[in-house]
N, C-alpha and C positions, 0 to 999 in steps of 0.2 A: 644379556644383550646390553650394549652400551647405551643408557639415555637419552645421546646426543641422534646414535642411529634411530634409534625407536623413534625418538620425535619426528626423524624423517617418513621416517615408513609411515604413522601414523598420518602424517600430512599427506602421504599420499594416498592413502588407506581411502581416507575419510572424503576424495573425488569423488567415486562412482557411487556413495553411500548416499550423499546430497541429495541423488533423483528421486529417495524414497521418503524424504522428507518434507511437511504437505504446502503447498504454495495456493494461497486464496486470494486471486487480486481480482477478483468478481468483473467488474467490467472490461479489464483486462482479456479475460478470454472470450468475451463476446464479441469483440472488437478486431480479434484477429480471427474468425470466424471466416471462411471461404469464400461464404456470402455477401461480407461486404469489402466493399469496391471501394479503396482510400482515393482512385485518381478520379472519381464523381464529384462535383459539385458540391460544397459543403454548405451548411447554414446558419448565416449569423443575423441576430437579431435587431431590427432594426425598431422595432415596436416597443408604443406604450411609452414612449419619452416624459410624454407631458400631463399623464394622471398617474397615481399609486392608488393601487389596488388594494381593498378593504377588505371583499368578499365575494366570493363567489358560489353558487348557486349550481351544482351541476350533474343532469341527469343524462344517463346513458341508458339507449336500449341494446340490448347486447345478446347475441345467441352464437355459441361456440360452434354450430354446426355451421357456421356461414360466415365470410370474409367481410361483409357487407356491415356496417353499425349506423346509429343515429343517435343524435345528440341535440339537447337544450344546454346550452351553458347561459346563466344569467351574469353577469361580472357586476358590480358595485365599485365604485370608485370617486377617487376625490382628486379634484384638479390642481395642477401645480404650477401652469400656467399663469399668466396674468387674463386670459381671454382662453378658454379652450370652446373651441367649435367642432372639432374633428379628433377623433382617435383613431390608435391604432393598436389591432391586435395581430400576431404571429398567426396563418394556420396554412395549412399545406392548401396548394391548386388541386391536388387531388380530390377535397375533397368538396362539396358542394353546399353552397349557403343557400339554402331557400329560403330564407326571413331573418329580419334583424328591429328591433322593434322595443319602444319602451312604454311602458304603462296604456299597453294598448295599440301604441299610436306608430306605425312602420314608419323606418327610418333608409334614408337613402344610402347604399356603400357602395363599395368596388374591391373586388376580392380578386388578385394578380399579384405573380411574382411572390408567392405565398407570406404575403400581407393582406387582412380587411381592415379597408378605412371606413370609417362608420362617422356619418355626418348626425351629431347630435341636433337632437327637437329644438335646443334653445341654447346659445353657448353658456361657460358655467367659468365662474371665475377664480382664482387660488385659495382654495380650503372649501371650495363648495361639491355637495357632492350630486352623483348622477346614476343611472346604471342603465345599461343593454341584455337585451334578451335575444340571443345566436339559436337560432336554429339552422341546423346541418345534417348531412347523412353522407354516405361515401363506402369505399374498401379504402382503410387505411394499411394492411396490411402490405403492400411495396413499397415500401419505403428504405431507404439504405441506412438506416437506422437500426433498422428492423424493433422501433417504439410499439410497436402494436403487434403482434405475434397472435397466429391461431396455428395449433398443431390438429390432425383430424380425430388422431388418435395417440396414447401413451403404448409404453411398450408394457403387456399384457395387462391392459385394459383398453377396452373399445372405444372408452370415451375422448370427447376434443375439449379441450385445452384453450380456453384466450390470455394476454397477459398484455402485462405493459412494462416499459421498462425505456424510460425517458431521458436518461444520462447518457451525452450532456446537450444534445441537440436534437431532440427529438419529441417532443410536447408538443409541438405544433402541430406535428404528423396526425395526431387525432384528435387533440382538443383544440379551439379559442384560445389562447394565452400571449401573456408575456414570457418569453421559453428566452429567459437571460436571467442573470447573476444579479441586479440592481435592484430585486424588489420581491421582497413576500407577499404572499396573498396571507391576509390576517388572520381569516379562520375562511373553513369551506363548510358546505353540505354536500354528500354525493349519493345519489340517489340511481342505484341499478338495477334495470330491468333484467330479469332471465328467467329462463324455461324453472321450470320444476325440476327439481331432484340436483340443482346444481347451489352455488354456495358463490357470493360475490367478494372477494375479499376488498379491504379500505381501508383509508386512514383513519384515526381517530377511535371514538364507540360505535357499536353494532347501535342506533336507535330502537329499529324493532326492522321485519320483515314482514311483508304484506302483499296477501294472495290479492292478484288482480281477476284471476278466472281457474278454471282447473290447470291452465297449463303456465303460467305467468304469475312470477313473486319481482316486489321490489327490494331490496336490501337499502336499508339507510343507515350512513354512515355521518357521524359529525367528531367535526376539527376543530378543536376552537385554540390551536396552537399557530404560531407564524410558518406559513409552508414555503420554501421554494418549488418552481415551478416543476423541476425535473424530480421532484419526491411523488407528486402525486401520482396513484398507480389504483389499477385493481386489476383482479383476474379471475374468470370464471371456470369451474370448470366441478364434477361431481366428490367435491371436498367430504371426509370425515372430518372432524374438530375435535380436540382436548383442551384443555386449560389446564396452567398449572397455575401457583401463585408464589409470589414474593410476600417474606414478610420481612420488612426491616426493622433496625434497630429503633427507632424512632416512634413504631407503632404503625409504620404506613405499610397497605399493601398495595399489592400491583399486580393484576390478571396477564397472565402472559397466555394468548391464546393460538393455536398453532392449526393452521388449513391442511393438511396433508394428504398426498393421494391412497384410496384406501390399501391400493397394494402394498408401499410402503409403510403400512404403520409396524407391522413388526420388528423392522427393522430403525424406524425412528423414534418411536414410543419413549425410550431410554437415554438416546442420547440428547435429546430435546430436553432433559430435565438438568442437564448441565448450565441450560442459560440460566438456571437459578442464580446457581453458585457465582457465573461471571458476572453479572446483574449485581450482585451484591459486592463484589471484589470494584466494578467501577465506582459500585456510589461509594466506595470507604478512599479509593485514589482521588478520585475527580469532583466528587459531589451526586448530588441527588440525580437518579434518572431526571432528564429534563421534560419528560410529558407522563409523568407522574399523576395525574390526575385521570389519565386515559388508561393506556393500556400499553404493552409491547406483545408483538405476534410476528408470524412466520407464516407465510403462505408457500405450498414449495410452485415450482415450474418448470421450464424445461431448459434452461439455458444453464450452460456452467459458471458453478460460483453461485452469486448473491449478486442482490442490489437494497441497498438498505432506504428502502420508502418509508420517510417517515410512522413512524410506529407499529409497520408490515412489514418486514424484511421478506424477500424474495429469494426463495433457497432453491439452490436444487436439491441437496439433502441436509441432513442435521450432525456434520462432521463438527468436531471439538472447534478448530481452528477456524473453520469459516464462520462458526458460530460465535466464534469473540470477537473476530474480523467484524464483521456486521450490527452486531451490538456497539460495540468501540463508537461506531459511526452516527450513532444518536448523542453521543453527545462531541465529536469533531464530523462535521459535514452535515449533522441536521439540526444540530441546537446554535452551533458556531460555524456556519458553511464559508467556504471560500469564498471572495467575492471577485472574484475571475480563475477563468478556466488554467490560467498561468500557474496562479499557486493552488493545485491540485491535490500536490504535496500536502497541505493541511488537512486534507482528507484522507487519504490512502496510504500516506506515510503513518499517520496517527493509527489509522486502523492496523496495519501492520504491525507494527512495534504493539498495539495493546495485544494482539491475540499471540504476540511470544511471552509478552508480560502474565496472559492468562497460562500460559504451560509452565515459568516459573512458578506462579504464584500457589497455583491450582491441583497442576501435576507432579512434574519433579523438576529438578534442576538440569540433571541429564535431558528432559525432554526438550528444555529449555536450548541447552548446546547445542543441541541436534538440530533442531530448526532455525537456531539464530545461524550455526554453519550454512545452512543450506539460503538462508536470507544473503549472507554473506556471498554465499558463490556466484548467485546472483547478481548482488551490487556489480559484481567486479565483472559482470559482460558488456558493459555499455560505457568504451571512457571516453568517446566522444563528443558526447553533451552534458547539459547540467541534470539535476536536477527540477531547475524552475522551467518553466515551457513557453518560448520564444513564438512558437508556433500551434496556436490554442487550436485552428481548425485541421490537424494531421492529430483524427483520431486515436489511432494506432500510437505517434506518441504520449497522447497525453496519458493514456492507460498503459504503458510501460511497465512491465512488470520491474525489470531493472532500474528503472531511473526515479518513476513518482510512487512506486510500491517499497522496492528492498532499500532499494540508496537511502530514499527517505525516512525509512526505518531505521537504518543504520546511523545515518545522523543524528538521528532523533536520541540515541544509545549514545552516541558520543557526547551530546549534550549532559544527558544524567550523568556521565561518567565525568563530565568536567567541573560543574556545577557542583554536583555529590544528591544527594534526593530530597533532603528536605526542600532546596532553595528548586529543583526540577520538577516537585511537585506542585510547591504552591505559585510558581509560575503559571502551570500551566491551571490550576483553579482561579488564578487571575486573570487570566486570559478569557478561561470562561463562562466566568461571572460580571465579565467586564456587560456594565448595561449597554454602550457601545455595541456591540459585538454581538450580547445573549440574542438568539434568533433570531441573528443578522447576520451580516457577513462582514470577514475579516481578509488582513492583506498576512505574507509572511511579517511586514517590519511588525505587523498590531502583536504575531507572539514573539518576536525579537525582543519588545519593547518592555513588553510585561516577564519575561526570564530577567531583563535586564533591572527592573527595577527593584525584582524581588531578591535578587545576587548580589547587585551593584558591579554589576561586572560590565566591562564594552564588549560588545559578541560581535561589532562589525565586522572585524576579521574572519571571524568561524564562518555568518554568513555568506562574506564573500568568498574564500577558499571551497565551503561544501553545497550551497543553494547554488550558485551561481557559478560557481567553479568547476574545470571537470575531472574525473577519474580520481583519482588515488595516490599516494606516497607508497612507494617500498622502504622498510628499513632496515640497515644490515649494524647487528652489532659483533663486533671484535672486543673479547674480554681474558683477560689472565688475574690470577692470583695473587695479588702483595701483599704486605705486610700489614694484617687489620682487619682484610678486605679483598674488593674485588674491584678492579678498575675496566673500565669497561667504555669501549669508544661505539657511539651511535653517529652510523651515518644515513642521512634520508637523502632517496633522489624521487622526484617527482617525473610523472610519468603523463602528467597533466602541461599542456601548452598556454594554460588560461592560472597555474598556480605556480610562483616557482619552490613556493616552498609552504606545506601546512603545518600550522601553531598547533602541536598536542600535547598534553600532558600523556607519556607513556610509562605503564606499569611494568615492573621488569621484576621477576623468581630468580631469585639463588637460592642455591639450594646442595646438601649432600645425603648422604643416608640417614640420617638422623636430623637435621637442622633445614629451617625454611624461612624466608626474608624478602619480606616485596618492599620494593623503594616505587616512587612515583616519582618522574624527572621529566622537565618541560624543557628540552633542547630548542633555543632560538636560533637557533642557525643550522645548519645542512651536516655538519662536521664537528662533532663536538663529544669531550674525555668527561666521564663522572668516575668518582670514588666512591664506593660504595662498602659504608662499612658491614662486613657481614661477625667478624670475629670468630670466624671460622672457615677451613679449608672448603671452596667448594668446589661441585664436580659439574653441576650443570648450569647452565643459566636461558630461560625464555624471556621472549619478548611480547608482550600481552598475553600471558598466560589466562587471561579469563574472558578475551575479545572482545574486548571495550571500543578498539577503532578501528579503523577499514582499511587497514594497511596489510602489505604481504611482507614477511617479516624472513628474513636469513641470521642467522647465530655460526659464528665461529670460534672458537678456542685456540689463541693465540699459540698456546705452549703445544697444543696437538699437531698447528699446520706445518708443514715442512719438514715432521720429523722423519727422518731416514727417507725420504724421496728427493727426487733429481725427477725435474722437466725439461727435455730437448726438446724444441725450442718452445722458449714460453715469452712471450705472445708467438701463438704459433696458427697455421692455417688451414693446410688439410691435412697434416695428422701433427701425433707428438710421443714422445718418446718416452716410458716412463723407465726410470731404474728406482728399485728397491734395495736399499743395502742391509749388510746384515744374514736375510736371507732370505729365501725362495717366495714367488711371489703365488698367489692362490688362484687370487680373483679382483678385479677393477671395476670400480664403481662411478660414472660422471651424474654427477647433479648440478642442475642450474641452481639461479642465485635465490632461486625463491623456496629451493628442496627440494623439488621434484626428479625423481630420478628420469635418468637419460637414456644411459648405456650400461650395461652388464657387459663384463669381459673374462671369461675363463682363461687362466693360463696355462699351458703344457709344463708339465712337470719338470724341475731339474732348472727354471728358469727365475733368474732377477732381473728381466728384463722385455717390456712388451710394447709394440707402439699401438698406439690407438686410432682409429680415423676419426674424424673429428666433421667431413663433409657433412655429414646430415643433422649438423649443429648449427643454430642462426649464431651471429658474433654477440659476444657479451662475455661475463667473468663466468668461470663453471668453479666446480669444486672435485680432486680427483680422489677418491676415497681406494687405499690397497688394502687389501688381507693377505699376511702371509700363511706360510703353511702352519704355524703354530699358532695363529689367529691372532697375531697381533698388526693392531690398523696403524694407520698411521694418514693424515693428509695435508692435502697442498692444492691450492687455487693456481688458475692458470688462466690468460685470455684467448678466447679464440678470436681472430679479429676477420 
């Protein structure tokens, strides 16, 4: 079979394969969940302006049989004010304050429009500190968030289920807080009340557990790491427990401990031992786990995907790829969090790209193709926005599987392929180790800025063309054989209203039965000839043969098109005419510009000549591919306008 054909077939081969290739964008599939309602009222944080939070203090009574919870949050805090008298915390109307109160002594608030303002004992002035004691109760469970979740029961087990899951608006829904982007709480305590026989997962170390009576255990949990708001989580519900452990090179280990429901443990037991391996594959790219001194764990639940809470990731099960996804995320989104819901992308795109990194690295290469294909098919369904999100409160986009998951992944790949790895890596170890940044939050320019210093390279362009830019370049190359070599013409058209043309270095294979030749050529303009010495006769040539950029690629062979065919009329409209000379024609093949076949056309025997319709073709360049009776091909392009 011809190479050139093959390529196509395979291209088109490898469409319907895509869907069995595995896609983890965790909060992505919560968020288009049936249940919630994008045209509701959404919520953005007006709280907390004028102190930064140190600590908080916070104890839940919590029973899975019941919708119903109650709450002490203490907060700690330091004024940033010149005069503070009054604060304010985030917390939903739903749920009900009955006391607010410090060192005893009750304090006046007003709690509307899910905001409590809390009139402090005595005003406190810039760098002084103060703290509140909230006491509340309520069903947090309505919410269009769906932050608070209780199931009654799992599927074959009886038992209910609580959970939490507060990305990116939704902390308020059942705690006290500041539920924005502007401020870590510096360490917590969390302290959870529940029945017997059930297991409270948390941030940070288990302290100890402690029976209150035969039917009531507290679980204590401590953080002494910087948290954002929408990391803290717990979830109750009749947990088995394993642990595994890391040991690193260095001598350090790390408990890795896993909640899981007891039905599944036979089925997770094993694959949960793989976050060893990725565990140790991030601290040799990136650096040390960054809560190292704690722990990392897996609590499972019931929503699809993950949410990676601070040092608990939240699974539904213990699959390879969500499990590097969600790890990824402890150190892009929980050690270096975005500092607006905008660039999201530094979250989810990071995690993406590292859990294809873990199938290269981990599994195979092939695995590796497989999923970066199906990443890829992805990118390419959304090319009417960017990347970066203009629009932080339309849930549904900011979790994008397209746009803040695979796109961003995929640039993320084009970055390393332009850069090369050493300068891609230590980039991004720059980034996050920046003190700036470490357990704070960052903007896109903070890792622009840090790829840039460690390359020397200017990346404004790249960020404008791929962050901010939309869709994709196609590239089509025309190449024949001279003397030396191969010359070979790349043409790009952008297919983007916001680019008209993007800067990439592309990789291009020559090649014949014996001989192989990759060139790297950075064309600056739309329409541009390289030479390419090969020093040998070739028979094929690809265009990113190892898919490095996000382009959809056409390949044609000068010396092949036009040979022995005739198009009446070409540009033509609803149909066209072909003749074969020579002799008898077989079979008629239309492909569009990107390879994908169109049309298959048998011909009646004894004939060199067939017209084709062309009606059920949108206008653009096709390509007509014939076989004769002796099976020799032959083609030629044509427009349909």
């Amino acid at each position: 079979m011809h190479r050139w054909l093959l390529s196509l077939i395979l291209f088109s081969a490898v469409l319907p394969v895509l869907a069995q290739t595995e896609e983890h964008t965790c909060k992505e599939l919560i968020y288009h969940d049936q249940r919630f309602n994008p045209s509701k009222p959404l919520f953005k944080s007006t709280a907390g302006h004028n102190i930064d939070i140190i600590y908080d203090r916070l104890e839940f009574d919590i029973d899975p049989r019941f919708n119903e919870m109650s709450g002490v949050v203490t907060t700690y805090f330091k004024a940033l004010g010149s005069t503070v008298s009054t604060i304010s915390l985030d917390l939903s109307d739903t749920l009900m304050v009955n006391k607010v109160s410090t060192r005893g002594v009750d304090l006046n608030f007003s709690h509307q429009n899910n905001l409590l303002i809390i009139t402090l004992e005595k005003p406190i002035n810039t760098g002084q500190t103060d703290s509140v004691r909230i006491e509340y109760s309520g069903d947090p469970t309505n919410n269009i968030y769906q932050s608070y979740a209780r199931e009654k029961s799992r599927t074959n087990d009886p038992h209910p289920i609580v959970w939490t899951i507060s990305e990116p608006y939704g902390a308020y829904m059942w705690w006290p807080c500041k539920d924005g982007l502007t401020d870590k709480v510096d360490s917590l305590d969390m302290f959870v009340k529940i029945p017997k026989g059930n297991k409270a997962a948390g941030n940070g170390i288990l302290v100890d557990t402690v029976s209150l009576n035969d039917s009531q255990v507290v679980y204590h949990w401590k953080h002494r790491y910087p948290i954002a708001t929408y990391l803290v989580a717990t979830a109750v519900t009749n947990y088995e427990e394993f642990t595994d452990v890391v040991y690193f090179k260095n001598g350090d280990t790390l408990p890795i401990l896993n909640y899981i429901f007891p039905e599944y443990v036979p089925y997770g037991r094993n694959p949960a031992k793989e976050t060893v391996r990725i565990m140790k594959m991030y601290d040799s790219l990136f650096g040390p786990y960054p809560f190292i001194k704690e722990k990392y764990g897996h609590a499972q639940f019931l929503r699809g995907g993950g949410m990676e809470h601070q040092t608990m990731t939240f699974m539904v099960d213990w699959n390879f790829g969500l499990v590097a996804h969600e790890l990824a995320h402890h150190w892009f989104g929980d050690k270096v969090t975005c500092g607006s819901w905008s660039d999201l992308w530094l979250n989810e795109g990071f995690a993406t790209y590292c859990a294809l990194l873990s199938y290269d690295i981990l599994l195979s290469h092939d695995d590796f193709i497989a999923n970066n294909l199906g990443s890829r098919s992805r990118a390419f369904e959304n090319t009417s926005l960017p990347i970066y999100v203009f629009d932080t409160l339309n849930v549904s986009r900011l979790f994008s599987s397209q746009l803040t998951y695979n796109k961003a992944a995929q640039m993320l790949h084009m970055l390393r392929w332009i850069l090369g790895d050493d300068d891609f890596y230590s980039g991004l170890r720059a980034y996050l180790e920046d003190s700036r940044l470490a357990y704070g939050f960052a903007r896109s320019e903070d890792l622009q800025f840090h790829l840039e210093q460690v390359s020397g390279r200017d990346l404004n362009y790249f960020f404008d063309e791929w962050l901010y830019g939309e869709a994709y370049p196609e590239l089509t190359a025309e190449w024949q054989n001279t003397d030396g070599g191969v010359q070979v013409r790349i043409k790009q058209k952008s297919i983007s209203p916001t680019v008209s043309f993007f800067h990439l270095p592309i990789e291009l294979k020559v090649e014949n039965a014996s001989e192989i030749k990759y060139f790297r050529i950075e064309p600056q303009i739309a329409d541009t000839t390289f030479f390419l010495p090969t020093n040998f006769v070739a028979d094929s040539l690809f265009i990113d043969p190892n898919y490095w950029i996000l382009t959809k690629n056409s390949v044609f062979r000068l010396d092949e098109i036009s040979k022995g065919i005739k198009l009446i009329p070409n540009p033509a409209t609803d149909e066209i005419t072909v003749y074969f000379t020579n002799e008898k024609l077989k079979e008629i093949r239309v492909y569009n510009s990107v390879g994908q076949l169109i049309s298959v056309t048998q011909v009646g025997a004894g004939s060199n000549q067939q017209t084709v319709d062309l009606n059920p073709m949108v206008p653009g360049i096709y390509m007509i591919e014939c076989t004769g009776n002796s099976g020799r091909i032959a083609r030629s392009e044509f427009i349909r306008q």
